[in-house]
N, C-alpha and C positions, 0 to 999 in steps of 0.2 A: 504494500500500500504506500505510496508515494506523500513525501512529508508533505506538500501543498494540499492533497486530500485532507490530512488531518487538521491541520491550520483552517482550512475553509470549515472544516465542523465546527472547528471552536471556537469562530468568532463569530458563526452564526447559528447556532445552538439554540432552538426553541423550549424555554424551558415550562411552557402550558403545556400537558401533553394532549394530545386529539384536536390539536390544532394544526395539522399537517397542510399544505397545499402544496409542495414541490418538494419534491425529495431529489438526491443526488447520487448517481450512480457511474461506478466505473465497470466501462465496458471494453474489453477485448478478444477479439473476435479474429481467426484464424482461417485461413479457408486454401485449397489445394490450389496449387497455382498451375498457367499454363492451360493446355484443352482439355486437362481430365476437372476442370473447374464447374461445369456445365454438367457434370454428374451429379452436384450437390444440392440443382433444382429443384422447387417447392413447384412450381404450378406442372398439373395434368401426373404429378406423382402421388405415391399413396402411403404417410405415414405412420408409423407405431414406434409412440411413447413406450419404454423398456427401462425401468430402474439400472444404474449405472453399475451397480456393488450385487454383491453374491447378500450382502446386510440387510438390503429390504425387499422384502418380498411384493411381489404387482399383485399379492392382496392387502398390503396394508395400507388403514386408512388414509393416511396421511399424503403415499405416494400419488393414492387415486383422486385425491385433492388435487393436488399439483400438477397430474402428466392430463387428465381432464383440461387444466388450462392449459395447461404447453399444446394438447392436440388441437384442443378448440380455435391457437393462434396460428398453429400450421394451417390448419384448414383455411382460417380468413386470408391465407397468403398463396393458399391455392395445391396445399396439400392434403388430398382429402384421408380421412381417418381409416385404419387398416383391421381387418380383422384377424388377422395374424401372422407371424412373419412370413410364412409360405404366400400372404397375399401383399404383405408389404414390399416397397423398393426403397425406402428408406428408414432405416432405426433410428429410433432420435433417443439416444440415453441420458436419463435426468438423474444430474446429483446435489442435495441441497445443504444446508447445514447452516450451522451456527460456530464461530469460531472462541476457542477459550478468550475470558476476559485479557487483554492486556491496560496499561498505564502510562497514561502520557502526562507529564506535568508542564503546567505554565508558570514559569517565574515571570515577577514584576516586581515592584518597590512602590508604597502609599506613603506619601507624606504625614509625619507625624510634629506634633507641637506641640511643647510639654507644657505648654502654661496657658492654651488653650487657643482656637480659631483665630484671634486677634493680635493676638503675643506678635511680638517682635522680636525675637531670639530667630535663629535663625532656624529652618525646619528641619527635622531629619526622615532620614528617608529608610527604610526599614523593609527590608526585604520579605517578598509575599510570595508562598508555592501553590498553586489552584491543582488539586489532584482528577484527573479524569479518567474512570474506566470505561474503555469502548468492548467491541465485541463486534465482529463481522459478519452480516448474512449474507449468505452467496450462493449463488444457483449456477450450474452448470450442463450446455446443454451439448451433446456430441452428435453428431448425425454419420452412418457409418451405410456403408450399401448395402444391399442384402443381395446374399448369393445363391444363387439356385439351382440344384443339383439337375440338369436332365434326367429324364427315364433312359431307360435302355435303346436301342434300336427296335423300330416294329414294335415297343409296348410289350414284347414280351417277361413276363412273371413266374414265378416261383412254380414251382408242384405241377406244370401243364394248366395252370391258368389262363382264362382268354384278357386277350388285353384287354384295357380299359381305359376310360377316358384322359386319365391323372397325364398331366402334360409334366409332371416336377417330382422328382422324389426326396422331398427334404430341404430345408433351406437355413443359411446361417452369415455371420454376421462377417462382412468384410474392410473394405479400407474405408478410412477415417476421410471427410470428404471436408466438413468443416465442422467447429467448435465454438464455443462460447461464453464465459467466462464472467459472469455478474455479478459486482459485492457492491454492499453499502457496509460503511462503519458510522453506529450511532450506540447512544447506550441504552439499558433497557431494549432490545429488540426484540420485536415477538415475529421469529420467520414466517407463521402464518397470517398476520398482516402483510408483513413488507414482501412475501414473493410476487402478489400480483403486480406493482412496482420493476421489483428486477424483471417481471416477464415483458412489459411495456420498454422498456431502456432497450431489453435484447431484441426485440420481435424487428427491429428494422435492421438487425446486423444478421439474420437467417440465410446465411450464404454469400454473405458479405465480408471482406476483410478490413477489420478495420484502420490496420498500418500501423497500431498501435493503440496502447491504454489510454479512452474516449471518457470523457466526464459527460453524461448526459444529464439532464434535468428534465425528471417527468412530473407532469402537472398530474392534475386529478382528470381533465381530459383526456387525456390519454390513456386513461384506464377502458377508456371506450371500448378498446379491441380487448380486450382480457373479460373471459368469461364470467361472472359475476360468481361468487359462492355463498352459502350461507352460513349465517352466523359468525360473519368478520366484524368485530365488534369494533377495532381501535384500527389505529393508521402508525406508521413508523414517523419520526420523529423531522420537524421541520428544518429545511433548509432555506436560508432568506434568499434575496437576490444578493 
C-alpha cells in the first residue's frame, strides 16, 4: 500500500460513521499482453464465479454473497452467467478478505503556555503522536480459460456403447488471461459492506490493464451496476474530496 494512500486517509478520515458518499480504492489490474489479449473477452462469452482457495467452499454463504455480485457485473458487461465449467469459457476466481490490523502514527507539536492563552512568555511546543489502526479489505478477481477435453473420434464409448450426443469429455481450468487486485485501507471495516465498492472501482478494469496501481473514487452512483443485497446495513468509511 503506497505511503500517499495512507496520508490521503488521514487527513481525510470521516469520523461520523454511515456517512459515506465516496470511498477510495486502489486498483490494479493485469491482463495478457499481445493477440492472446482478446481471449480475456467478457461480451458473447459465458462466465463462472469459482472460489479462488481449496478454504471456501461454493457453498458457503458468504462466497455466494459475493460471486452473485461478481456474476451479476460480468453479465452487465456482457458475460453471460454459466452453469458449469463444462458450459463455461471463462473462470472468474474470487478471493476476499480482511487484512490483520497494522499502525500508522502521526507526529505533530501543539502549542503550549504555561501561564495561560494570553501570557506573554514565550510558547512551547510539545510534541503530539495521533495512533491509527487500519486494516485492509480487498477483493481479488482472476479470470482463467477453460479447457475442454474433446470426445474420442466417431463418439465412440466404453463397453460397445452407441455414441452419443456429448461433444466434451471433461473440462478444467487453464491460462490466466487477466486479474484484478482491489483494496481499501480504513478502520473498523466491515468486508460485507465495503465489497460492493471494491466491485464498482474493478468492474471497468474486467480485461483491462491498468499500467499500474489506479486510485479510483466511487460515489454511491456507481453502485448502480453492482447487484443490490440484502440486509447491508452500514457503508465503509468516508473519503472527502
Amino acid at each position: 500500500m503506497r505511503i500517499f494512500f495512507v496520508i490521503a486517509l488521514l487527513t481525510s478520515l470521516c469520523l461520523v460513521g454511515g456517512c459515506a458518499r465516496k470511498v477510495r480504492v486502489e486498483v490494479n489490474a493485469f491482463v495478457e499482453s499481445g493477440e492472446m489479449r482478446q481471449a480475456g473477452r467478457l461480451a458473447g462469452q459465458r462466465c463462472l464465479v469459482l472460489p479462488a482457495g481449496q478454504d471456501v467452499s461454493p457453498d458457503d454463504l458468504q462466497f455466494r454473497e459475493f460471486s452473485a455480485r461478481v456474476g451479476a457485473s460480468l453479465a452487465h458487461r456482457g458475460c453471460a452467467p454459466a452453469q458449469g465449467l463444462e458450459d463455461a469459457d471463462l473462470a472468474i476466481l474470487l478471493a476476499y478478505g480482511i487484512s490483520e490490523p497494522y499502525i500508522v502514527e502521526e507526529r505533530s507539536h501543539v502549542a503550549y503556555r504555561p501561564w495561560g492563552r494570553w501570557s506573554r512568555h514565550m510558547a512551547e511546543y510539545l510534541p503530539v503522536t495521533t495512533t491509527y489502526i487500519f486494516n485492509i479489505g480487498r477483493m481479488r478477481l482472476e479470470a482463467r480459460l477453460v479447457e475442454k477435453a474433446a470426445a474420442p473420434p466417431g463418439g465412440a464409448q466404453k463397453d460397445g456403447a452407441s455414441p452419443g450426443p456429448k461433444a466434451e469429455e471433461g473440462a478444467k481450468l487453464g491460462r490466466q488471461v487477466w486479474k484484478i487486485d482491489a483494496a481499501h485501507a480504513g478502520q473498523g471495516i466491515d468486508l460485507r459492506a465495503l465489497f460492493p465498492w471494491l466491485l464498482a472501482a474493478a468492474g471497468n478494469y474486467f480485461g483491462v490493464d491498468s499500467g499500474q496501481t489506479v486510485l479510483v473514487r466511487v460515489h454511491e452512483e456507481d453502485l448502480a451496476s453492482v447487484p443490490p443485497a440484502k440486509h447491508i446495513a452500514s457503508t465503509p468509511g468516508t473519503d472527502a474530496l
